[in-house]
C-alpha positions in Angstrom: -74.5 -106.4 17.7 -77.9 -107.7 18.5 -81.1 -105.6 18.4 -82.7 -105.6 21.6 -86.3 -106.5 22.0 -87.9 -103.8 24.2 -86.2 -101.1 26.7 -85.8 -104.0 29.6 -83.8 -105.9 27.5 -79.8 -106.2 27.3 -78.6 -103.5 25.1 -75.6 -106.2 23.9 -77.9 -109.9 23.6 -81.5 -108.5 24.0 -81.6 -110.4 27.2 -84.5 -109.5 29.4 -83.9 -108.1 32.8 -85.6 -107.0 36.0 -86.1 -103.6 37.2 -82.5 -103.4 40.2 -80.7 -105.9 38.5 -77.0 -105.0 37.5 -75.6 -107.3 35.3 -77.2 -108.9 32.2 -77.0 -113.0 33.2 -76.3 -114.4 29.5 -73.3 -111.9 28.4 -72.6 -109.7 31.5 -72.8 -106.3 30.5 -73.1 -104.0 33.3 -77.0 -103.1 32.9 -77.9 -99.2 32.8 -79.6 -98.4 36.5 -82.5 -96.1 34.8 -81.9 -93.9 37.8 -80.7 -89.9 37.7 -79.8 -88.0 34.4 -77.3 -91.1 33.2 -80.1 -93.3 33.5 -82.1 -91.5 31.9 -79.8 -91.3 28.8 -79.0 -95.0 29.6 -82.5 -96.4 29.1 -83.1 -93.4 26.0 -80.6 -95.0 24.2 -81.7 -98.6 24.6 -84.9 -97.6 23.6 -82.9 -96.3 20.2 -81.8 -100.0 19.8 -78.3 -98.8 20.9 -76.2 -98.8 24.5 -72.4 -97.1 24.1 -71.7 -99.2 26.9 -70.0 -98.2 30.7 -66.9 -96.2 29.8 -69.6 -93.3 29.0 -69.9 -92.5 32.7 -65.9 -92.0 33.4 -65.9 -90.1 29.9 -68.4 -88.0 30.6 -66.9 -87.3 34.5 -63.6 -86.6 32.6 -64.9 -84.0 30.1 -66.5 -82.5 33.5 -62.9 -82.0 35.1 -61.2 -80.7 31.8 -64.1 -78.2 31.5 -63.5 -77.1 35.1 -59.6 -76.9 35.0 -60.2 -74.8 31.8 -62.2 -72.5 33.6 -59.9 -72.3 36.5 -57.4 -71.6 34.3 -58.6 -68.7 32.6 -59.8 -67.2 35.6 -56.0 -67.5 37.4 -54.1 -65.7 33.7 -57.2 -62.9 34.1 -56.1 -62.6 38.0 -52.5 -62.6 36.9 -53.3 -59.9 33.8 -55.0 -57.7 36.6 -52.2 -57.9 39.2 -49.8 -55.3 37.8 -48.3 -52.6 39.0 -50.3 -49.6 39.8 -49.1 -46.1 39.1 -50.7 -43.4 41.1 -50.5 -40.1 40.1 -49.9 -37.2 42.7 -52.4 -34.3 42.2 -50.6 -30.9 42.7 -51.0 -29.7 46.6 -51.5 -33.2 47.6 -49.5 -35.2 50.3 -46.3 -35.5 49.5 -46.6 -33.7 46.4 -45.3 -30.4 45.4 -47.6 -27.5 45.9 -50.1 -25.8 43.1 -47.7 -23.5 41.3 -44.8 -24.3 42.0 -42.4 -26.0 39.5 -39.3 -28.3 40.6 -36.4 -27.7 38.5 -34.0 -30.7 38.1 -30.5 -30.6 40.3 -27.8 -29.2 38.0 -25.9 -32.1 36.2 -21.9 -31.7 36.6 -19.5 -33.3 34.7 -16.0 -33.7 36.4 -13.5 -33.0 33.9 -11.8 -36.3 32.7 -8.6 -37.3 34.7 -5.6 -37.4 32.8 -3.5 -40.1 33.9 0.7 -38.6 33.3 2.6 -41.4 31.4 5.1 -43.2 33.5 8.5 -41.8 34.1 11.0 -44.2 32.1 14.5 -43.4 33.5 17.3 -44.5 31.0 20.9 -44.7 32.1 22.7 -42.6 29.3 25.2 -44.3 27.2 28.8 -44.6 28.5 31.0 -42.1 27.0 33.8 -43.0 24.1 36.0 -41.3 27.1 34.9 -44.2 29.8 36.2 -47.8 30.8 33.0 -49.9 30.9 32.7 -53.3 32.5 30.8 -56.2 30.6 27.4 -55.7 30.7 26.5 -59.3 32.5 24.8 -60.9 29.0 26.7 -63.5 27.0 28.0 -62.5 23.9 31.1 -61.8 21.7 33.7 -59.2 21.9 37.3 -57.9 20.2 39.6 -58.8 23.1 42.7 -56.2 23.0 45.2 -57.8 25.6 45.2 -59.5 28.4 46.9 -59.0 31.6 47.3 -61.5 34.2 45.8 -60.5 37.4 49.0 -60.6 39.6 50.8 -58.0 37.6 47.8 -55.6 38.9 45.3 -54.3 37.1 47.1 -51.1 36.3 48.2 -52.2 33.4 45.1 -52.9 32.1 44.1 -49.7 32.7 47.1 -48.3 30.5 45.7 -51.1 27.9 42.3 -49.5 28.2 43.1 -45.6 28.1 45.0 -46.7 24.7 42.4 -48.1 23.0 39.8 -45.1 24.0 42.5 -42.7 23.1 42.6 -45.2 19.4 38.8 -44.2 19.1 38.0 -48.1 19.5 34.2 -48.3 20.8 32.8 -49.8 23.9 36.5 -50.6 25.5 36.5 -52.1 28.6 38.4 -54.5 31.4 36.6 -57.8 33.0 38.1 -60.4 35.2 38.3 -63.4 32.8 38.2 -65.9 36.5 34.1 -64.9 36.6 33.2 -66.1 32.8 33.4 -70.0 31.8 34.4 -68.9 28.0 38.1 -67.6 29.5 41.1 -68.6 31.0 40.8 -67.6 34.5 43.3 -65.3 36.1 43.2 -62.4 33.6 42.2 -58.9 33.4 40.9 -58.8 29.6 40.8 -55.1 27.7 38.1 -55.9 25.4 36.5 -53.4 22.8 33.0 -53.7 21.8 29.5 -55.8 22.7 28.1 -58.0 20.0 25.4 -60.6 19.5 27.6 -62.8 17.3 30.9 -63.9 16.4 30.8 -62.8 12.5 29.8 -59.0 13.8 32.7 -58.7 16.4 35.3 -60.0 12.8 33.7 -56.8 11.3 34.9 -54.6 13.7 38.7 -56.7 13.9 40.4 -54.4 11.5 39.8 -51.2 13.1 41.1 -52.5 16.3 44.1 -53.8 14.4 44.7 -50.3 12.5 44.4 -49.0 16.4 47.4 -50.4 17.0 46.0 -54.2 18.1 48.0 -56.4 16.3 47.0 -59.2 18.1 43.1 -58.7 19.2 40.8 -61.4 18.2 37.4 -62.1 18.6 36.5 -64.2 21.3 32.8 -65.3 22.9 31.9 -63.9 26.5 29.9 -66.5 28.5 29.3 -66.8 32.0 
Protein backbone atom coordinates (compact mmCIF):
# COMPACT_ATOMS: atom_id res chain seq x y z
CA UNK A 1 0.00 0.00 0.00
CA UNK A 2 1.14 3.50 -0.78
CA UNK A 3 1.76 6.13 1.94
CA UNK A 4 -0.37 9.02 1.30
CA UNK A 5 1.09 12.44 1.09
CA UNK A 6 -1.07 14.66 3.38
CA UNK A 7 -4.91 14.13 4.73
CA UNK A 8 -6.36 15.24 1.09
CA UNK A 9 -4.78 12.66 -0.48
CA UNK A 10 -6.00 9.05 -1.59
CA UNK A 11 -5.66 6.82 1.34
CA UNK A 12 -4.93 3.76 -1.43
CA UNK A 13 -2.35 5.94 -4.34
CA UNK A 14 -1.72 9.20 -2.37
CA UNK A 15 -3.69 10.88 -5.07
CA UNK A 16 -4.72 14.33 -4.29
CA UNK A 17 -8.36 15.29 -4.09
CA UNK A 18 -10.75 18.18 -3.68
CA UNK A 19 -12.83 18.92 -0.82
CA UNK A 20 -16.83 17.02 -2.28
CA UNK A 21 -15.18 14.84 -4.48
CA UNK A 22 -16.23 11.03 -4.18
CA UNK A 23 -14.07 8.89 -5.86
CA UNK A 24 -10.23 9.02 -6.08
CA UNK A 25 -9.67 9.55 -10.25
CA UNK A 26 -6.33 7.39 -10.63
CA UNK A 27 -7.52 4.05 -8.60
CA UNK A 28 -11.20 4.71 -7.65
CA UNK A 29 -11.54 4.27 -4.16
CA UNK A 30 -14.57 5.60 -2.76
CA UNK A 31 -12.99 8.86 -0.92
CA UNK A 32 -13.95 9.39 2.84
CA UNK A 33 -16.70 12.47 2.83
CA UNK A 34 -14.99 14.22 6.12
CA UNK A 35 -18.48 14.86 7.18
CA UNK A 36 -20.37 13.50 10.70
CA UNK A 37 -18.64 11.16 13.17
CA UNK A 38 -17.47 8.49 10.12
CA UNK A 39 -15.83 11.23 8.61
CA UNK A 40 -14.32 12.23 11.20
CA UNK A 41 -12.72 8.82 11.83
CA UNK A 42 -12.35 8.64 7.99
CA UNK A 43 -10.05 11.62 7.52
CA UNK A 44 -8.34 10.59 11.41
CA UNK A 45 -7.21 7.70 9.89
CA UNK A 46 -5.80 9.04 6.71
CA UNK A 47 -4.06 11.36 8.65
CA UNK A 48 -2.50 7.98 10.39
CA UNK A 49 -1.24 7.03 6.85
CA UNK A 50 -3.99 4.40 6.89
CA UNK A 51 -7.81 4.08 5.33
CA UNK A 52 -9.64 0.38 6.27
CA UNK A 53 -11.48 1.17 3.32
CA UNK A 54 -15.76 1.33 2.76
CA UNK A 55 -16.93 -1.92 4.18
CA UNK A 56 -16.28 -0.13 7.71
CA UNK A 57 -19.57 1.78 7.37
CA UNK A 58 -21.85 -1.49 6.78
CA UNK A 59 -19.64 -3.21 9.57
CA UNK A 60 -19.97 -0.77 11.90
CA UNK A 61 -24.12 -0.44 11.02
CA UNK A 62 -24.14 -4.28 11.60
CA UNK A 63 -22.49 -4.37 14.97
CA UNK A 64 -25.25 -1.47 15.75
CA UNK A 65 -28.14 -4.04 14.95
CA UNK A 66 -26.50 -7.08 16.78
CA UNK A 67 -26.06 -4.79 19.82
CA UNK A 68 -29.72 -3.74 19.61
CA UNK A 69 -31.25 -7.36 18.99
CA UNK A 70 -29.09 -8.32 22.02
CA UNK A 71 -30.66 -5.90 24.02
CA UNK A 72 -34.04 -6.64 22.93
CA UNK A 73 -33.47 -9.95 23.67
CA UNK A 74 -32.60 -9.81 27.13
CA UNK A 75 -35.20 -7.43 27.86
CA UNK A 76 -38.11 -10.03 26.23
CA UNK A 77 -36.38 -13.47 28.65
CA UNK A 78 -36.59 -10.73 31.79
CA UNK A 79 -40.41 -9.99 30.64
CA UNK A 80 -40.92 -13.68 30.20
CA UNK A 81 -38.96 -14.46 33.84
CA UNK A 82 -41.41 -11.87 35.41
CA UNK A 83 -44.65 -13.22 33.85
CA UNK A 84 -45.33 -16.09 36.12
CA UNK A 85 -47.95 -17.07 38.02
CA UNK A 86 -48.99 -15.09 40.96
CA UNK A 87 -50.08 -16.77 44.18
CA UNK A 88 -52.10 -14.56 46.37
CA UNK A 89 -52.54 -15.44 49.70
CA UNK A 90 -56.09 -14.94 51.55
CA UNK A 91 -55.68 -13.08 54.85
CA UNK A 92 -58.10 -14.69 57.55
CA UNK A 93 -61.62 -12.67 57.57
CA UNK A 94 -60.98 -11.60 54.08
CA UNK A 95 -63.37 -12.01 50.97
CA UNK A 96 -63.86 -15.18 50.26
CA UNK A 97 -61.78 -16.43 52.91
CA UNK A 98 -62.57 -18.25 56.01
CA UNK A 99 -63.20 -16.12 59.03
CA UNK A 100 -60.48 -15.31 62.04
CA UNK A 101 -60.75 -18.37 64.17
CA UNK A 102 -62.25 -20.62 62.64
CA UNK A 103 -60.40 -23.74 61.27
CA UNK A 104 -61.81 -25.89 58.12
CA UNK A 105 -61.37 -29.44 58.74
CA UNK A 106 -60.93 -31.56 55.47
CA UNK A 107 -64.15 -33.73 54.21
CA UNK A 108 -63.88 -37.24 55.54
CA UNK A 109 -62.02 -39.61 53.06
CA UNK A 110 -64.10 -42.95 52.47
CA UNK A 111 -62.85 -45.85 51.05
CA UNK A 112 -65.59 -48.15 49.38
CA UNK A 113 -64.76 -51.59 50.25
CA UNK A 114 -63.17 -53.40 47.14
CA UNK A 115 -65.78 -55.38 44.89
CA UNK A 116 -65.34 -58.80 44.73
CA UNK A 117 -66.21 -60.09 41.48
CA UNK A 118 -67.81 -64.15 42.14
CA UNK A 119 -66.01 -66.58 39.68
CA UNK A 120 -68.11 -67.75 36.87
CA UNK A 121 -70.49 -70.56 37.28
CA UNK A 122 -68.93 -73.49 35.06
CA UNK A 123 -71.76 -76.05 34.63
CA UNK A 124 -70.42 -79.61 33.72
CA UNK A 125 -72.66 -82.31 32.50
CA UNK A 126 -71.83 -85.27 34.91
CA UNK A 127 -70.41 -88.36 33.36
CA UNK A 128 -72.86 -91.02 31.93
CA UNK A 129 -73.44 -93.81 34.27
CA UNK A 130 -71.73 -97.49 33.63
CA UNK A 131 -75.73 -98.21 33.86
CA UNK A 132 -76.51 -95.85 30.61
CA UNK A 133 -76.60 -96.35 26.71
CA UNK A 134 -74.60 -93.36 25.43
CA UNK A 135 -74.62 -92.19 21.82
CA UNK A 136 -71.24 -91.16 20.13
CA UNK A 137 -70.11 -88.11 21.28
CA UNK A 138 -69.92 -86.25 17.60
CA UNK A 139 -65.79 -86.23 17.51
CA UNK A 140 -63.88 -88.61 15.31
CA UNK A 141 -62.19 -91.24 16.84
CA UNK A 142 -61.79 -95.06 17.49
CA UNK A 143 -63.97 -97.44 19.32
CA UNK A 144 -64.47 -101.46 20.23
CA UNK A 145 -67.50 -102.16 18.07
CA UNK A 146 -69.57 -105.14 19.79
CA UNK A 147 -72.20 -106.05 17.04
CA UNK A 148 -73.92 -104.77 14.59
CA UNK A 149 -77.48 -104.79 13.69
CA UNK A 150 -78.94 -103.88 10.58
CA UNK A 151 -81.41 -101.11 10.87
CA UNK A 152 -84.46 -102.99 9.35
CA UNK A 153 -84.46 -105.70 12.00
CA UNK A 154 -85.24 -102.61 14.55
CA UNK A 155 -83.13 -101.27 16.78
CA UNK A 156 -84.39 -103.38 19.67
CA UNK A 157 -82.02 -105.60 19.27
CA UNK A 158 -79.43 -103.41 19.58
CA UNK A 159 -80.69 -102.43 22.67
CA UNK A 160 -80.48 -106.18 23.98
CA UNK A 161 -76.77 -105.90 22.47
CA UNK A 162 -76.19 -102.84 24.58
CA UNK A 163 -77.88 -103.82 28.03
CA UNK A 164 -75.40 -106.95 27.65
CA UNK A 165 -72.37 -105.41 27.44
CA UNK A 166 -73.31 -102.80 30.46
CA UNK A 167 -74.47 -105.79 32.40
CA UNK A 168 -70.47 -107.32 31.14
CA UNK A 169 -69.05 -104.17 32.95
CA UNK A 170 -67.70 -103.02 29.39
CA UNK A 171 -67.20 -98.98 29.62
CA UNK A 172 -68.70 -96.28 27.67
CA UNK A 173 -71.28 -98.82 25.63
CA UNK A 174 -73.28 -97.34 23.29
CA UNK A 175 -75.56 -97.65 19.79
CA UNK A 176 -74.98 -95.14 16.63
CA UNK A 177 -76.46 -95.26 13.21
CA UNK A 178 -73.48 -96.36 11.12
CA UNK A 179 -75.60 -94.48 7.78
CA UNK A 180 -74.43 -90.86 9.47
CA UNK A 181 -70.45 -91.69 9.76
CA UNK A 182 -68.29 -92.05 6.30
CA UNK A 183 -65.86 -94.74 8.24
CA UNK A 184 -69.06 -97.41 8.29
CA UNK A 185 -71.10 -99.35 6.22
CA UNK A 186 -74.32 -97.62 6.17
CA UNK A 187 -77.53 -99.26 7.33
CA UNK A 188 -76.44 -100.39 10.72
CA UNK A 189 -77.14 -99.90 14.27
CA UNK A 190 -73.46 -100.40 15.81
CA UNK A 191 -73.18 -101.37 19.83
CA UNK A 192 -69.90 -99.93 20.38
CA UNK A 193 -67.93 -99.89 23.82
CA UNK A 194 -65.66 -97.20 24.60
CA UNK A 195 -64.22 -93.49 23.14
CA UNK A 196 -60.51 -93.35 22.18
CA UNK A 197 -58.06 -91.03 20.46
CA UNK A 198 -56.31 -93.82 18.68
CA UNK A 199 -56.49 -97.15 17.15
CA UNK A 200 -53.62 -98.87 19.39
CA UNK A 201 -55.65 -97.58 22.77
CA UNK A 202 -59.11 -99.00 21.66
CA UNK A 203 -56.64 -102.92 20.91
CA UNK A 204 -55.89 -102.37 24.72
CA UNK A 205 -59.19 -102.47 25.81
CA UNK A 206 -60.09 -105.66 22.92
CA UNK A 207 -59.70 -108.38 25.44
CA UNK A 208 -61.86 -107.36 28.01
CA UNK A 209 -64.64 -106.96 25.64
CA UNK A 210 -63.76 -110.36 24.30
CA UNK A 211 -63.70 -111.97 28.06
CA UNK A 212 -67.30 -110.10 28.09
CA UNK A 213 -68.51 -112.37 25.97
CA UNK A 214 -67.55 -110.40 22.45
CA UNK A 215 -65.99 -112.82 20.52
CA UNK A 216 -66.09 -111.03 17.59
CA UNK A 217 -65.62 -107.05 18.55
CA UNK A 218 -62.87 -105.27 16.88
CA UNK A 219 -61.56 -102.05 16.76
CA UNK A 220 -62.77 -99.92 14.20
CA UNK A 221 -62.26 -95.80 13.51
CA UNK A 222 -65.39 -93.44 13.94
CA UNK A 223 -65.31 -90.64 11.39
CA UNK A 224 -67.89 -88.47 10.17
Amino acid sequence: MTEPSRPGACPRCGTPYSPGQEYCLECGLRLPTHQGVLGRLASAWAGRGWYPGDWILPVFVFLVLAALGALAAILISNGKSSSGSTIVATLPGAAGGPAAGTTTAAPPTTTAPPTTTPPPTTTTAPPPSRNEVISWPGQNGFTLVLESIPTNAGRSGASQTAKRALQAGLPQVGILDSSQYSSLHPGYYVVFSGVYSSYAEASSHLAAAQAGGFRSAYPKGVTK
